[in-house]
C-alpha positions as CSV (number, residue, x, y, z in Angstrom):
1,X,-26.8,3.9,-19.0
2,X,-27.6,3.3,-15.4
3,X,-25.3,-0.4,-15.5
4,X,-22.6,1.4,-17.0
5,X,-22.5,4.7,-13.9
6,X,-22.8,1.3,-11.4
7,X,-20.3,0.0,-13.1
8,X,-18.3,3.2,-12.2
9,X,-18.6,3.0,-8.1
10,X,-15.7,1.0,-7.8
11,X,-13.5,3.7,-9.6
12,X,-15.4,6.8,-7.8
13,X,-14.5,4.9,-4.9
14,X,-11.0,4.6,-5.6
15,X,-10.6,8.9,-6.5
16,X,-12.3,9.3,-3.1
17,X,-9.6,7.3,-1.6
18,X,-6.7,9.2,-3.1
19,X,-8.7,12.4,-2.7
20,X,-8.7,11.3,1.5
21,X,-4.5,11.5,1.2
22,X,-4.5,15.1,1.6
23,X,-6.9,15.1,4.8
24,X,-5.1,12.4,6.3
25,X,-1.8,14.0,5.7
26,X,-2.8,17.2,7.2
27,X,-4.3,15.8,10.3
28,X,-1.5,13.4,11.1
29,X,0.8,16.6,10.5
30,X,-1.5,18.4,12.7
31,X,-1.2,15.9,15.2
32,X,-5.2,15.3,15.1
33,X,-4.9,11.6,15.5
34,X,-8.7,10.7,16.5
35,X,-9.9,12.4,13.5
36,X,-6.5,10.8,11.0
37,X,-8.0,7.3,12.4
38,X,-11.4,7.8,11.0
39,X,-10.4,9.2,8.1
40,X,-7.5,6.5,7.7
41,X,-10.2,3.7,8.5
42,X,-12.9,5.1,5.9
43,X,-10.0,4.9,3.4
44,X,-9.8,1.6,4.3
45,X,-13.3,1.2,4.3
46,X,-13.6,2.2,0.3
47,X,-11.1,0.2,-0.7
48,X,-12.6,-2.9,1.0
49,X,-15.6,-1.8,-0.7
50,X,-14.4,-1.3,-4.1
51,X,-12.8,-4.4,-4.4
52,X,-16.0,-6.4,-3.4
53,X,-17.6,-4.7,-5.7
54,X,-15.6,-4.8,-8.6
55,X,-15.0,-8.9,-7.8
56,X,-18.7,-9.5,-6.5
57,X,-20.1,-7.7,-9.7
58,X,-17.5,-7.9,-12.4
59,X,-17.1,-4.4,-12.4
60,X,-13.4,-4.6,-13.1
61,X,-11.9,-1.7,-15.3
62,X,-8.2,-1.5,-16.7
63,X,-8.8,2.2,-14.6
64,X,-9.5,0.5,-11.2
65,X,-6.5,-2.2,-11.8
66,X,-4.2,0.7,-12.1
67,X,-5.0,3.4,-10.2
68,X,-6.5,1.2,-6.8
69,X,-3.1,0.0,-5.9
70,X,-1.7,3.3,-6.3
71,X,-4.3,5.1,-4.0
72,X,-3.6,2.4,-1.4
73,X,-0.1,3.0,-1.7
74,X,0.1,7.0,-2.0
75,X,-2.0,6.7,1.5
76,X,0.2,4.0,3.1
77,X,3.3,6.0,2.0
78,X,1.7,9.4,3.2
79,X,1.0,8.1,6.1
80,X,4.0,6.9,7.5
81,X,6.2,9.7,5.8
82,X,3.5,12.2,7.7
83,X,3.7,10.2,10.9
84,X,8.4,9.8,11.0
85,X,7.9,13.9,10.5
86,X,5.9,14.2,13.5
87,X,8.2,12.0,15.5
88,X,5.4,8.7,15.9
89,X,6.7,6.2,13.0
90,X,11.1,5.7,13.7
91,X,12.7,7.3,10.5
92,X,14.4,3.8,9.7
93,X,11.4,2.1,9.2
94,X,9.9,4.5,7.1
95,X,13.0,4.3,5.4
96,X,12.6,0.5,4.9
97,X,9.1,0.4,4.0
98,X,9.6,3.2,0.9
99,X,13.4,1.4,0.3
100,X,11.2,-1.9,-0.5
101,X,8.5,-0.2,-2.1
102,X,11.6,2.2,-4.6
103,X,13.4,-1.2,-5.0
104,X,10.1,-2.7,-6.3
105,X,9.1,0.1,-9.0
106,X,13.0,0.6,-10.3
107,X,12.8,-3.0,-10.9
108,X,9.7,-3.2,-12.6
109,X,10.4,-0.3,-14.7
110,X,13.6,-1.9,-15.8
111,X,12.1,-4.9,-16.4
112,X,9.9,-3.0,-18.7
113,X,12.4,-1.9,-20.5
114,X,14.8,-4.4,-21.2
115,X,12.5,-7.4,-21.3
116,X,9.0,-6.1,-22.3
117,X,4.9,-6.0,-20.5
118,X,4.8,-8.3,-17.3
119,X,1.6,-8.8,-15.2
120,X,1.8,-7.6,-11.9
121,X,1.3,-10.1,-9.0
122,X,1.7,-9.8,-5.6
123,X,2.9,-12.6,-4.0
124,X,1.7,-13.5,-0.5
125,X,4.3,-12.1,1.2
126,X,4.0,-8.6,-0.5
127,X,0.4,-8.7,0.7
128,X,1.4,-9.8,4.5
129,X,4.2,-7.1,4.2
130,X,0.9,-4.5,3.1
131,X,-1.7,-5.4,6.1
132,X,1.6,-5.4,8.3
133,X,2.4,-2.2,7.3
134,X,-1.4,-1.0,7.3
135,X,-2.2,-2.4,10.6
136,X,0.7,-0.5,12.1
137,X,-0.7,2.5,11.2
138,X,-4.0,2.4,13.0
139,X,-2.8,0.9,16.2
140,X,-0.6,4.2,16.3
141,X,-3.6,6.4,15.6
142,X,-5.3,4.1,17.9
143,X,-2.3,4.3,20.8
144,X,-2.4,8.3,19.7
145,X,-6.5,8.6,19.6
146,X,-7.6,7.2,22.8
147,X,-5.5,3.8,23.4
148,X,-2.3,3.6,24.9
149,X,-2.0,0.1,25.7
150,X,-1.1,-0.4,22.5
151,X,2.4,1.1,22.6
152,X,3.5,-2.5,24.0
153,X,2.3,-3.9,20.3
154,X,3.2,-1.2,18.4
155,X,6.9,-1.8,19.1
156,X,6.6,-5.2,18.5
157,X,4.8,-4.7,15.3
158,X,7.3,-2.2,14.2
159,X,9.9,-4.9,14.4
160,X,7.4,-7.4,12.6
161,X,6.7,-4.8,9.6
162,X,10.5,-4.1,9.0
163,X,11.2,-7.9,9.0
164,X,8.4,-9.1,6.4
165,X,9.1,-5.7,4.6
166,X,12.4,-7.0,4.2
167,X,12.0,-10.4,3.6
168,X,9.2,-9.9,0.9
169,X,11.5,-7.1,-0.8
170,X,14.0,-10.0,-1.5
171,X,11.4,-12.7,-2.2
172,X,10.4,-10.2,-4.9
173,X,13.6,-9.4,-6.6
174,X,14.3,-13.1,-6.1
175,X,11.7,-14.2,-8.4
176,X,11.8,-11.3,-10.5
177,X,15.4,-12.1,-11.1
178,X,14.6,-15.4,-12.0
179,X,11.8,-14.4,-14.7
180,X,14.3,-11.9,-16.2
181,X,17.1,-15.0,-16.8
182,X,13.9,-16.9,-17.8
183,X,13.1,-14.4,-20.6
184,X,16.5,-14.3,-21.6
185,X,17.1,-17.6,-22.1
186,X,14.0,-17.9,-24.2
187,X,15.4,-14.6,-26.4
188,X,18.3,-16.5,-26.6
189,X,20.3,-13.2,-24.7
C-alpha cells in the first residue's frame, strides 16, 4: 500500500499544479505580480518535480501522461490570456501562441477521426516553442516584480516566442500532414 500512494506523488503533483491556475490567474488579474511569480515558479517547480519522479522511479501512469501536459498548458494559456487582459503580454502574441496551440488540437482531433489513435510526440521545436513561451512569462513577472532591466529582453523575446511559435506550428502540421498521406496510402485511400 505504501509503494502504490508513492507511486501517486507524481499525479498529486500534477492536480496541485492545475489547482495553482486559479491563484495565478487572479493575481496576474490583480496585478500582484511578485506574488503571480512565486506562484508561477512553484508551478514550475511541481512539474519539474513530477516528471523526475515519475522518470527517476517509474512512476508513470496513463493519468500523469494525460493530464501533466494539460496542467502545463491550462497555466501557460492562463497566463498569458490573464496577462494581454491586463495590458503586459501584446494581444497578437497571445493570439499566436493559442492560434498554434487551436491549430495543433483541431488537427489532432481530426486526425483521430479520420485516420485512428496516434501517439503524441513533441518534437523539439514544440518543446523550444514551450520554454520560449514559459520563460517569457517569468521575465515579465520578473520586469513587473522587482526587475525592470528586463523590459530590453522581454521585447526581444516576445519576437523570439512568436517566431518559434510559428515555425514549430508549421513543422507540426508539416509532419502531421505527411503521417496522414502516409496512413492513407497504406489504407489504400
Amino acid at each position: 500500500p505504501i509503494m502504490l500512494m508513492l507511486r501517486q506523488i507524481p499525479n498529486f503533483l500534477t492536480l496541485l499544479r492545475l489547482a495553482m491556475t486559479v491563484p495565478v490567474a487572479w493575481l496576474l488579474l490583480d496585478q500582484q505580480y511578485a506574488m503571480a511569480l512565486i506562484w508561477f515558479a512553484l508551478a514550475g517547480a511541481s512539474d519539474g518535480l513530477d516528471g523526475f519522479l515519475a522518470r527517476r522511479f517509474g512512476w508513470v501512469s496513463r493519468f500523469g501522461s494525460v493530464v501533466d501536459p494539460l496542467a502545463d498548458k491550462l497555466l501557460l494559456v492562463t497566463s498569458y490570456l490573464c496577462l494581454s487582459i491586463v495590458g503586459v503580454m501584446p494581444v497578437w502574441l497571445t493570439a499566436v501562441v493559442l492560434g498554434r496551440d487551436l491549430l495543433l488540437v483541431g488537427g489532432a482531433i481530426v486526425y483521430r477521426r479520420v485516420i485512428g489513435p496516434f501517439k503524441v510526440r513533441p518534437s523539439l521545436l514544440g518543446k523550444l516553442s514551450t520554454l520560449l513561451q514559459i520563460v517569457l512569462v517569468l521575465t515579465l513577472l520578473l520586469e513587473l516584480s522587482m526587475q525592470p532591466a528586463f523590459s530590453a529582453v522581454n521585447g526581444l523575446l516576445a519576437w523570439l516566442v512568436l517566431l518559434v511559435s510559428l515555425v514549430s506550428g508549421i513543422d507540426y502540421c508539416r509532419v502531421w500532414r505527411g503521417k496522414y498521406n502516409s496512413e492513407r496510402r497504406k489504407q489504400g485511400i
